[in-house]
Rosetta silent file (secondary structure, phi, psi, omega in degrees, C-alpha in Angstrom):
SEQUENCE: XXXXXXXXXXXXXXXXXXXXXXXXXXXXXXXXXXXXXXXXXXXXXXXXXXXXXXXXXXXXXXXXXXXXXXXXXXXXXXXXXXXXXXXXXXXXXXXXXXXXXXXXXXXXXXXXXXXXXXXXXXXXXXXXXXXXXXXXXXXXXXXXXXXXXXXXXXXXXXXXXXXXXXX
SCORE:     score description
SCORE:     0.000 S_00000001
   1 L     0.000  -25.933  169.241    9.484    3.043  -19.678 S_00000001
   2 H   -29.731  -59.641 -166.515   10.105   -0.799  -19.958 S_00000001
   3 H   -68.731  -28.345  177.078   11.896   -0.913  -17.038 S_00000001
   4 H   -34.635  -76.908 -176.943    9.146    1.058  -15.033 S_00000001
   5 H   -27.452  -82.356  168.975    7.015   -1.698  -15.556 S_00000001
   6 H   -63.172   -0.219  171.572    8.958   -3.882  -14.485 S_00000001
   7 H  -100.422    4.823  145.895   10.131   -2.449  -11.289 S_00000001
   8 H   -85.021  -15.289 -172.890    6.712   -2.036  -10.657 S_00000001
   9 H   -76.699  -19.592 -176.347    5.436   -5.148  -10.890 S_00000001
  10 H   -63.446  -55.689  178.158    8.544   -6.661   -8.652 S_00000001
  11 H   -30.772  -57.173 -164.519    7.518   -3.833   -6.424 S_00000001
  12 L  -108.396   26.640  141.387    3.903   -4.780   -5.796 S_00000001
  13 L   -47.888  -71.063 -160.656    4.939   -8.872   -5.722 S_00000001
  14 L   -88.904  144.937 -143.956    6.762   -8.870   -2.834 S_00000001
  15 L  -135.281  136.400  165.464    5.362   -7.330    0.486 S_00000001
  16 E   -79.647  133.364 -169.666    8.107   -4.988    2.695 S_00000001
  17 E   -89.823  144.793 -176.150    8.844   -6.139    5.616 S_00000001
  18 L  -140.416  168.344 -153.291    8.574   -2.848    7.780 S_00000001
  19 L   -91.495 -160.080 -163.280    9.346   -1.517   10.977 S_00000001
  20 H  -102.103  -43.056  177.674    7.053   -0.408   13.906 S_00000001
  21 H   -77.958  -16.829 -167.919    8.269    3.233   12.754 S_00000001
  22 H   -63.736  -50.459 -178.703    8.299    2.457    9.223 S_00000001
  23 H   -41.172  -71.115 -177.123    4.575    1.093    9.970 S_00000001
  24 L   -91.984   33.760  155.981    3.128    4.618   11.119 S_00000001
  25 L   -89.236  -24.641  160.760    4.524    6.626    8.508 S_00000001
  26 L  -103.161   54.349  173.789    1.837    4.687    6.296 S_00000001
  27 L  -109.916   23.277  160.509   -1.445    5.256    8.624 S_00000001
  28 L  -129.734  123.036  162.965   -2.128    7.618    6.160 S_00000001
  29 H    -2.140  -75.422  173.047   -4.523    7.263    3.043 S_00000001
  30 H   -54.179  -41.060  163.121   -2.181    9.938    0.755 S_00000001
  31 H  -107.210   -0.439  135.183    0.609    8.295    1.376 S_00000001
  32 H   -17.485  -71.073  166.429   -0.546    5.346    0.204 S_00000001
  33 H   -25.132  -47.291 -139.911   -1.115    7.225   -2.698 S_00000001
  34 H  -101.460  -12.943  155.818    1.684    8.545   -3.175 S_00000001
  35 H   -67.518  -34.591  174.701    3.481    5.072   -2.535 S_00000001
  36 H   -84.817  -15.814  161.655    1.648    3.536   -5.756 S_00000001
  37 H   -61.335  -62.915 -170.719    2.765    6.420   -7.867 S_00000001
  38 L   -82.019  -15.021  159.353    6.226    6.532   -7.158 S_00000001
  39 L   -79.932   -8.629 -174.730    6.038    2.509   -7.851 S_00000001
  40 L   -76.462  -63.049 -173.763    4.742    3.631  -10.918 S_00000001
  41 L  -148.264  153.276  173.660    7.587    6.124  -12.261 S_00000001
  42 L   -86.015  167.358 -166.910    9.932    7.947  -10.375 S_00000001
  43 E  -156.093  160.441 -174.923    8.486   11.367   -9.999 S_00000001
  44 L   -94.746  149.325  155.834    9.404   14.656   -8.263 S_00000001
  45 H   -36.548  -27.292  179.875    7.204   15.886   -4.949 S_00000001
  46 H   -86.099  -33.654  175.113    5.624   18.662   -7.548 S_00000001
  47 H   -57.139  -38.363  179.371    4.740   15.735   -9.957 S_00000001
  48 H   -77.003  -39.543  178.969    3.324   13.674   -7.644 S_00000001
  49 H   -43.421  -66.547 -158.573    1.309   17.002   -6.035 S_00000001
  50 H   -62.799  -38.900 -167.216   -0.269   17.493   -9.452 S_00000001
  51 H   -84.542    1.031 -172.019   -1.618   14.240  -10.275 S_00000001
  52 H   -92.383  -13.145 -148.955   -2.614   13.352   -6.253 S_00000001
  53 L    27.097   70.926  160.897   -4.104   17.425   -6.772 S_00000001
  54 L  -120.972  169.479 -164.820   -2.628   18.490   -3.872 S_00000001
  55 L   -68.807  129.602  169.198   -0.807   21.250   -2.628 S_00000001
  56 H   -62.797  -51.375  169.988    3.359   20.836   -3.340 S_00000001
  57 H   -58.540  -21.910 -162.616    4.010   21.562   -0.021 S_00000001
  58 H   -86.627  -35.759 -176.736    1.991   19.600    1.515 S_00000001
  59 H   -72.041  -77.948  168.519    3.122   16.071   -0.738 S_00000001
  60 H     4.475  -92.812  167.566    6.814   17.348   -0.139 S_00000001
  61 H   -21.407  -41.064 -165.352    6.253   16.811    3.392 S_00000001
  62 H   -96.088  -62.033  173.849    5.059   13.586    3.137 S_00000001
  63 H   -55.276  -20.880  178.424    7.831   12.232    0.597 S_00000001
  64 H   -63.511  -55.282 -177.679   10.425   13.894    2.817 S_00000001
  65 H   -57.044  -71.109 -172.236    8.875   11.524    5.683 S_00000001
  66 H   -60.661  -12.470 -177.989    8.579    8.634    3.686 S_00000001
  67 H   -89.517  -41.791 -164.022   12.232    8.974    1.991 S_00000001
  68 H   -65.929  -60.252  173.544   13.746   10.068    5.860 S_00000001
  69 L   -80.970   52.297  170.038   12.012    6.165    6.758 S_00000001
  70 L    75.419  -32.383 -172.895   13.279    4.487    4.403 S_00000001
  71 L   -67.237  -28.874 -165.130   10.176    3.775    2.470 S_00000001
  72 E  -118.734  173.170  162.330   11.357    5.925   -0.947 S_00000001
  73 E  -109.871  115.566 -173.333   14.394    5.713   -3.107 S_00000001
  74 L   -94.410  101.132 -150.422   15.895    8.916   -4.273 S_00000001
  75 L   -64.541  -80.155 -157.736   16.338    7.343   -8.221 S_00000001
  76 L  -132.538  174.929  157.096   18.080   10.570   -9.862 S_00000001
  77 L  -149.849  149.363 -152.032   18.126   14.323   -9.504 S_00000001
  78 L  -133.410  144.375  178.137   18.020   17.068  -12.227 S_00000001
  79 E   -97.747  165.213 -169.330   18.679   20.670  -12.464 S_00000001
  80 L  -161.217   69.474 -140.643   16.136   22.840  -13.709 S_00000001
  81 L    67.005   22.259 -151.494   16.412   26.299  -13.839 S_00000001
  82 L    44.623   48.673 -160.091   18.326   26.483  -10.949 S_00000001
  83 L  -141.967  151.614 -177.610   16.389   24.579   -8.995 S_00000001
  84 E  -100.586  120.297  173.922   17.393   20.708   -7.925 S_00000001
  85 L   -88.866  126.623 -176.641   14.642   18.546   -9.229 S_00000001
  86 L  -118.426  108.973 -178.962   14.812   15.254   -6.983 S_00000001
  87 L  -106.282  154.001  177.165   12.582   12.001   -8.302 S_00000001
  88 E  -108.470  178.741 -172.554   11.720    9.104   -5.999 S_00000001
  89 E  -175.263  120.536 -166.738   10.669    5.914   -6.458 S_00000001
  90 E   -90.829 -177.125 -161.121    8.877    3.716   -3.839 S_00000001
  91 L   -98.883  -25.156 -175.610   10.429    0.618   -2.383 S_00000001
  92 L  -112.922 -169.429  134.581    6.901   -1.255   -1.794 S_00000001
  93 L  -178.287   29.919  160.235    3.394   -1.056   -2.044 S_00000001
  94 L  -149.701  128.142  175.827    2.306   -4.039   -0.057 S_00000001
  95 E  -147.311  156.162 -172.291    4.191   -4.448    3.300 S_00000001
  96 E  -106.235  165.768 -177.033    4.214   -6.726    6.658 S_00000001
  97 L  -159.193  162.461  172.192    4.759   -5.900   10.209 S_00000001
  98 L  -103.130  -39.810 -164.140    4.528   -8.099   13.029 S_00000001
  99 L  -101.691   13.673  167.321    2.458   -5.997   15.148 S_00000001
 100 L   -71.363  139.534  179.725   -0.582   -4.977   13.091 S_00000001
 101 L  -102.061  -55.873 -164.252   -3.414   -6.661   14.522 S_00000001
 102 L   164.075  179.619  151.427   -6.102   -5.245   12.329 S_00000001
 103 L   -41.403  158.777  157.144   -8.193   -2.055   12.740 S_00000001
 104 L  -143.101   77.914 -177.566  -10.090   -1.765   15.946 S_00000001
 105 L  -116.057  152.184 -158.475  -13.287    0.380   15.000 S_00000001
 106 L   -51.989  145.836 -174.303  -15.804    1.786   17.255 S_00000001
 107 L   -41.227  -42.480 -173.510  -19.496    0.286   16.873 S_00000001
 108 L   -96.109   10.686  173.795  -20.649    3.597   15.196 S_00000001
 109 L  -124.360   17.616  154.686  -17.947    4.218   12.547 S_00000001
 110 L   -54.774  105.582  163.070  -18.422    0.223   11.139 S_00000001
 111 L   -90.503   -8.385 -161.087  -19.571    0.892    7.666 S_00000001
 112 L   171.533  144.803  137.631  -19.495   -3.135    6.364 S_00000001
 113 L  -147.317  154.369 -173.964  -18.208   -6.135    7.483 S_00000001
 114 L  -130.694  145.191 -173.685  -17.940   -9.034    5.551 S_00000001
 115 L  -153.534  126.056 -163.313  -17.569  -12.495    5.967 S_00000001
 116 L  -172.931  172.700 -144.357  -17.551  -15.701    4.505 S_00000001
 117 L  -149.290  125.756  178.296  -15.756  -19.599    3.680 S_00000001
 118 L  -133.258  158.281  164.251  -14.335  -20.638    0.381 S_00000001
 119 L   -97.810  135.269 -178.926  -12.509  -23.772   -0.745 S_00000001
 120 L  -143.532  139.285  163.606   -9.515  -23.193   -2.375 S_00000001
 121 L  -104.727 -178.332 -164.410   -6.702  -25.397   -3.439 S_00000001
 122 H   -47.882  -28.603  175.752   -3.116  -23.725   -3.110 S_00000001
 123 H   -75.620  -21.144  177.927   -3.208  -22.670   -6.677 S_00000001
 124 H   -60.278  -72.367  146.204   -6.523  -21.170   -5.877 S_00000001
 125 H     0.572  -73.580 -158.297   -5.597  -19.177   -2.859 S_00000001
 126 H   -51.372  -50.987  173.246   -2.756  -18.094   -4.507 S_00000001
 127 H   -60.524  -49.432  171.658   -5.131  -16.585   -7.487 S_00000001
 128 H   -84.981    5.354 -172.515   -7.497  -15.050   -4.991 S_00000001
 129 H  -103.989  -74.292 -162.781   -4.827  -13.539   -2.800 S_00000001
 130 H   -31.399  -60.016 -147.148   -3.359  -12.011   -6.176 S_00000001
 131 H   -82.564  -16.174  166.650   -6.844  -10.777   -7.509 S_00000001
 132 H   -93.170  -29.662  149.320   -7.676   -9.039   -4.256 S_00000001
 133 H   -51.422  -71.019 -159.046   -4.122   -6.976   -4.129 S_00000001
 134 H   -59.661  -19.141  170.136   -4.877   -5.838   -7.301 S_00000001
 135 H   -35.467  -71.256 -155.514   -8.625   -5.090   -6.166 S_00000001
 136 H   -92.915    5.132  143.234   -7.597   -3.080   -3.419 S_00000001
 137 H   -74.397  -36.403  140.967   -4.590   -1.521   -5.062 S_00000001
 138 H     1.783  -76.999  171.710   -6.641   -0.225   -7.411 S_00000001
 139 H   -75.748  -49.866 -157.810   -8.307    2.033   -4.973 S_00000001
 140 H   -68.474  -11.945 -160.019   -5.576    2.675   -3.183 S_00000001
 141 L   -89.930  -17.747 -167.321   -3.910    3.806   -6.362 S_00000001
 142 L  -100.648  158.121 -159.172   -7.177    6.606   -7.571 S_00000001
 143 L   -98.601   55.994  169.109   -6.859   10.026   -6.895 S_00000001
 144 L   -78.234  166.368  164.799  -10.489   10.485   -4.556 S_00000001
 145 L  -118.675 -177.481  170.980  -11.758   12.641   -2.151 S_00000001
 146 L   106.664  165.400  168.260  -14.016   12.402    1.071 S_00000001
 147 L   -18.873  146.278  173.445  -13.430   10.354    4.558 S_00000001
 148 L  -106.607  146.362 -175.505   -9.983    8.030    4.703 S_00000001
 149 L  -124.095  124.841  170.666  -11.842    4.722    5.503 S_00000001
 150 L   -86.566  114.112  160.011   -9.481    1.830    7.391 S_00000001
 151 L   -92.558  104.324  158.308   -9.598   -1.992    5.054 S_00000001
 152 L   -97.288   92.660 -174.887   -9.141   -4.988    7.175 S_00000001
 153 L  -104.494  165.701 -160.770   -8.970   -8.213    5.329 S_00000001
 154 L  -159.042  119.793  154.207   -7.950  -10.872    6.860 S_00000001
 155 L  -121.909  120.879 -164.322   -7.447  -14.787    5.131 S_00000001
 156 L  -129.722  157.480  176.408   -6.837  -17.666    7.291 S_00000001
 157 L   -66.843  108.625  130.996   -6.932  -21.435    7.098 S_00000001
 158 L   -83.115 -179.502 -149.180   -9.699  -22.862    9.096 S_00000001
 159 L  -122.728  133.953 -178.400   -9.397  -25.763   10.739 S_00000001
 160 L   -97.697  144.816 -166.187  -12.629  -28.232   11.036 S_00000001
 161 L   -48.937  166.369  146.070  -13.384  -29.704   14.327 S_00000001
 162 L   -68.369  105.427  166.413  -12.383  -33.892   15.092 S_00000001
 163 L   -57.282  133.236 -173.949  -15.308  -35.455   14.452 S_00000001
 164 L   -68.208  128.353 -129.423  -16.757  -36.895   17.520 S_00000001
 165 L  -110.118   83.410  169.494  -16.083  -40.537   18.062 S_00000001
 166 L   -80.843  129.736 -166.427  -19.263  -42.606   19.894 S_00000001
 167 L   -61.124    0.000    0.000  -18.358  -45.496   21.814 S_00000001
């Protein structure tokens, strides 16, 4: 169980770099989910079903997609009554693309936006970059129901103006 641990935390360090197809095989909420799980422990498609409470077929489906891209690890597989038990294990559960730009949502489905300027030095950054993964892994990690909601955070360097020089 040791090891879990640690291959999760290496897991959710490091960001995947992923493909354009890799990219919309995670436009979904669940398999989010079900990405943060299998970083957890490896687990079978019925295992993951029960604690996500979903339907086996329906998770199945989704790790079959996500294992088919790349995205899963098939760790081991076990017989069981004559049935092949197969656990996964994901490879990420923070990943980069070059072409996401962000969200782009329509005036009337904006629920928040937030915005605001901090000082940080690099050790800061570093600390508030950390504490907001785990923030929003968190979430993405609880078993809820209701509306899939799109999070677009975004932290960049600004850059202050030249101060203007008078002759």
């Amino acid at each position: 169980m040791n090891e879990d641990k640690e291959y999760q935390a290496s897991v959710q360090r490091q960001p995947l770099k992923v493909s354009p197809e890799q990219e919309k095989l995670l436009e979904s909420a669940l398999r989010i989910k079900i990405m943060h799980l299998l970083a957890a422990e490896p687990l079978t498609s019925k295992q993951v079903a029960e604690k996500l409470e979903k339907t086996p077929g329906n998770v199945h489906y989704h790790i079959s997609k996500l294992f088919e891209g790349g995205l899963l690890e098939l760790v081991r597989t076990e017989a069981a009554g004559g049935i092949i038990q197969k656990f996964y294990r994901s490879k990420a559960t923070w990943f980069r693309t070059e072409n996401f730009s962000g969200f782009q949502f329509r005036a009337e489905d904006q629920v928040d936006h937030f915005t605001t300027r901090l000082t940080l030095s690099p050790e800061e950054l570093e600390s508030f970059r950390r504490e907001m993964m785990d923030f929003i892994s968190s979430w993405e990690s609880r078993v809820t129901l209701g509306t899939e909601y799109g999070v677009n955070i975004v932290i960049g360097h600004l850059r202050t103006p030249e101060p203007e020089v008078n002759p």
